[in-house]
Structure formats: C-alpha cells, structure tokens
N, C-alpha and C positions, 0 to 999 in steps of 0.2 A: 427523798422518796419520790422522784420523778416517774417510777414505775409505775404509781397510784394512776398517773395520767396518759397510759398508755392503752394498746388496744388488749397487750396479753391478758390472757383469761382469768388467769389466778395470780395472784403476787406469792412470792416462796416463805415469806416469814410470818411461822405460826403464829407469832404474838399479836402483829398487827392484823392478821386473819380473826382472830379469836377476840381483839377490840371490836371489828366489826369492818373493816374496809372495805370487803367485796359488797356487802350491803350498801352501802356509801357509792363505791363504786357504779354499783347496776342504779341504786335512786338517781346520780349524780348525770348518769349517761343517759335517763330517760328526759329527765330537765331539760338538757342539753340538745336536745336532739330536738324537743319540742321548742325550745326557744331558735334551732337551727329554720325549723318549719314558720316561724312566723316573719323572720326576715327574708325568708328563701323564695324567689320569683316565681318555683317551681309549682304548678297545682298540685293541690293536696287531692289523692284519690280516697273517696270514701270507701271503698270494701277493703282498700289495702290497708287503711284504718281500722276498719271493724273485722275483716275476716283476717286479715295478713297476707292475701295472695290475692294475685289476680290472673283472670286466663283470658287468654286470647285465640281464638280458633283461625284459620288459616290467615294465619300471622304473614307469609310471605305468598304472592300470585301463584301459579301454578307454574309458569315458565322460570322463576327464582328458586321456585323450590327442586326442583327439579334439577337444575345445573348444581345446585346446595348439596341435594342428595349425591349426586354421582361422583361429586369431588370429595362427599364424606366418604362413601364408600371405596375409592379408593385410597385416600389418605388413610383412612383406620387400619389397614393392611399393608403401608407401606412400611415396612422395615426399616428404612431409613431414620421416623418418624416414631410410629408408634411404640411403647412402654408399656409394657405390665405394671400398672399402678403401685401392686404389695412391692414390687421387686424392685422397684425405685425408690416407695416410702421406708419399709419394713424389711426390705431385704427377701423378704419370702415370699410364695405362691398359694394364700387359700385353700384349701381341698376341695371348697362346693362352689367357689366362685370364681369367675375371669374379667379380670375389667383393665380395658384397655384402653391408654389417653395416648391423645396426642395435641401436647402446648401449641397454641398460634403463637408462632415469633417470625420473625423475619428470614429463617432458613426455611418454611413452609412458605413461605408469599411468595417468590420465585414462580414454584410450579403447581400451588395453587391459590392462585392470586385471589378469584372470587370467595371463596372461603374463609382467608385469612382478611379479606375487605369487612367481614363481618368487624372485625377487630377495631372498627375506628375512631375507640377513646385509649388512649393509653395505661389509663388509673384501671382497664377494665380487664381480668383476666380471663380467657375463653380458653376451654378446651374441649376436644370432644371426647365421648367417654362411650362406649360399649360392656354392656354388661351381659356376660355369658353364664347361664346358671349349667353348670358343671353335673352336679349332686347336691342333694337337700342334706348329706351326713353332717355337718359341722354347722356350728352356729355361729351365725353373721352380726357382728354386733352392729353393720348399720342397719339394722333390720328391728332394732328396739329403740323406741320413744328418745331424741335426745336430743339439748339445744346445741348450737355452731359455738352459741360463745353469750355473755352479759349485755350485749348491747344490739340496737338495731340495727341490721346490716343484710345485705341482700342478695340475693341470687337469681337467675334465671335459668329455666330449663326450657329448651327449643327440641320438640323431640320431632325425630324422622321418621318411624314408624311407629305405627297403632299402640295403645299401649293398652293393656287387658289386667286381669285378675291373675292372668298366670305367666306375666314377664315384667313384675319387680315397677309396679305402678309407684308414684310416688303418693305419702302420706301426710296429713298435715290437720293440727288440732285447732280447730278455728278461734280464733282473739287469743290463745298463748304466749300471741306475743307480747301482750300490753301487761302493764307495772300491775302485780299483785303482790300482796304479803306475804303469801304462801311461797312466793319465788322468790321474794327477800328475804326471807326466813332459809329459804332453800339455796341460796348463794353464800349465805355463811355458811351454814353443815357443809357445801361441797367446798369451800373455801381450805377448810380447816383438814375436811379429809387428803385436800391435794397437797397440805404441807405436811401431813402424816404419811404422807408417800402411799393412802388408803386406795388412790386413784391417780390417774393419768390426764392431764387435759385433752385427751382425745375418745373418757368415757364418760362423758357429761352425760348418763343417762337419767330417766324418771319415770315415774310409773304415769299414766291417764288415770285420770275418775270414772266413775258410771256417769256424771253430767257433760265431761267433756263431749263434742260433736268436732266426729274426725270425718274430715272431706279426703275420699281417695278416689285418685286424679286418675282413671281411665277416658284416653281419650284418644283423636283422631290424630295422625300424623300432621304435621304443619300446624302445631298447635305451640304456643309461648306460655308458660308457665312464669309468673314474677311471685318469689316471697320472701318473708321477713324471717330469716335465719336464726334469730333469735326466740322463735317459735319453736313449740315439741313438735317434731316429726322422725317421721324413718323412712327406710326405702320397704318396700311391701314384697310380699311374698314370689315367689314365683317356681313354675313347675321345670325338672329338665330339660335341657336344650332351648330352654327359652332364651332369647337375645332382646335387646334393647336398646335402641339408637339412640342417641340423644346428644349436641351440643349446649356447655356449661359455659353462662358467663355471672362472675361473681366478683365482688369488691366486699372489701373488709377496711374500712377507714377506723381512725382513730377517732376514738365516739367524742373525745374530748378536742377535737383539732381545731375546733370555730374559737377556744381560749387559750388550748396549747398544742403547740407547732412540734413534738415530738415524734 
C-alpha cells in the first residue's frame, strides 16, 4: 500500500477509502508537516499560519519589474512557446475562456534569459499564464470554491498587471487551510465518491459557510501573492475582454517525504 504515502489525492480502492484512509491520510500529512516545521531552520510566518497567504506589494524595484514585464509580454505571444492550457491538458478550447502558459525550461532561457532567471530552484515549477475572458456563456469550474489537493502545499502568484473586480481577481477563504473535522469528514465522502467514479481529482469542489471570511485579492501590478493550496479558493469573476497577467510558481511535494522517499 505504498500509494497511502504518496502525494496523489485519492487512492483508487473503495474499500480502503471506505475504512477511512483519505482521513488518515489528510490527519497523517498535517502531523507531518508540523513536525517538518519544528526541525525546519526555515521561520515560521504567522499570517501564513493563521490566514494561509501572504501579500507582498512591489515585490520587485521598478527597473526589474519592468525588463520582467516586457520579456513577459513578449514571450506570452511567442508561438514558439506559448500553449493553450485546455489544448494541452484536455485536449479542447473553453467557450468563455483563453488561458495561455508558457513552461520555464531551458529552451526559453536562451532568448529570455531574465525571465527564465526567475527559475532558480529546480524543485520549483514557474509558468506564466494569461487569462483572457472570451464570454461569460459557459461555466468555469475554476471559478467555484475548491482545494489543490489533502495536504499543505504552495503557490505563488506574481501578477503584472492591476488586478480588479472585473479580470478574474484571485479568491481565497482565510484559515481553510488548517486541520478541521468537517474536512476530515469531507476527505472520506470525496474519497469514496472518487472511487465511485462520482468525481474526477480535478473537481475537488465545496461549498463556503455564511462564517467563512473570503479575502479577494485585487491589487496593484508588482505585487507577489504566497498561499497554502490546500485551502478553499477560486479564481473570481470577471467581465469580457478582460485579461490578466500573471507569473505561477508552484511545488507539490510529497507531504510524507521527511519519513518516506517515494
């Protein structure tokens, strides 16, 4: 059962879903994670503790950001490079959306070397991503409440321009991420529906309460975004022809890796 100690989200057999593993699982990886924190050199930050995200406003000078900018924008449009996300992952093109990446690897560091210099851990994957809102006709399912995966794990968004109420702000439920029953209670039911074939590990959704407090993230360009994935969020709404700039850098470790090297 070495799959138990992996980072995949669901394990496939009902049975041991239905003893309770994913519960096990998600207790087992918060344990873990905090016993990671008390050996780890790294300082602990406190809002990324209590809210799950942390912001940072003009994260890079204004001469950095600037050379940053212009090598985004032309890399997002280089053909060479850039991918239509659906048509890569899914095969298909959206109706109401356009999102368009392009992976830092070493066939972009060539000719755009500053940009790809962002890149300087290797465990760390960066891409940049543009989001074009097309039409509001069809619904976006990252656009409803829903975690990355059981375990604490993190992202960062680096966005390049402004971001508003009406180009696809990002969202995010504050302390979400931390161990509650109601989510262990909620990793069995979605355990058991993903071996009933009821769901897809790609629709981890949930509903919010009337108590939850959601922080949504409109802000200035040159602004760094850090959060804890394992938290409820979505991407927010947004009006026609609106676009969205932004550089993703994200790691997904195996929550159990500090015991087992899988």
């Amino acid at each position: 059962m070495l799959s138990f100690f992996t980072r995949k989200k669901f394990l496939d057999n009902i049975f041991v879903n239905i003893l309770g593993s994913q519960p096990a699982r998600y207790l087992l990886a918060k344990i873990f994670y905090s016993t990671k924190k008390i050996f780890s050199k790294v300082p602990s930050i406190e809002q990324m503790n209590k809210k799950g995200f942390v912001l940072i406003e003009n994260f890079l000078s204004d001469d950095e950001y600037n050379v940053i900018n212009n090598q985004y924008l032309e890399l997002i449009q280089d053909k060479n490079f850039a991918v239509n996300y659906k048509q890569e992952i899914d095969k298909k093109v959206d109706e109401n959306i356009k999102i368009t990446h392009v992976y830092l690897d070493k066939k972009t560091a060539g000719k755009y070397f500053e940009i790809f210099n962002l890149k300087n851990n290797i465990f760390i994957q960066v891409y940049l991503e543009r989001i074009e809102n097309i039409n509001n006709k069809v619904i976006d399912l990252q656009k409803t409440f829903h975690y990355d995966t059981f375990h604490n794990t993190f992202k960062f968004f680096f966005y390049l321009n402004d971001v508003t109420n009406e180009n696809s702000p990002f969202l995010y439920v504050e302390g979400s991420h931390k161990f509650t029953f109601r989510r262990l209670f909620k990793e069995w039911l979605l355990s058991i529906k993903y071996s009933l074939k009821k769901m897809s590990e790609h629709k981890i959704r949930d509903k919010i309460s009337v108590n939850d407090k959601i922080k949504t993230f409109t802000l200035k360009k040159n602004t760094l975004v850090t959060w804890n994935a394992s938290g409820l969020h979505r991407r927010g709404d947004s009006i026609e022809g609106s676009i969205r700039d932004a550089i993703v850098f994200y790691t997904r470790e195996n929550p159990f890796k500090i015991f087992f090297d899988k």
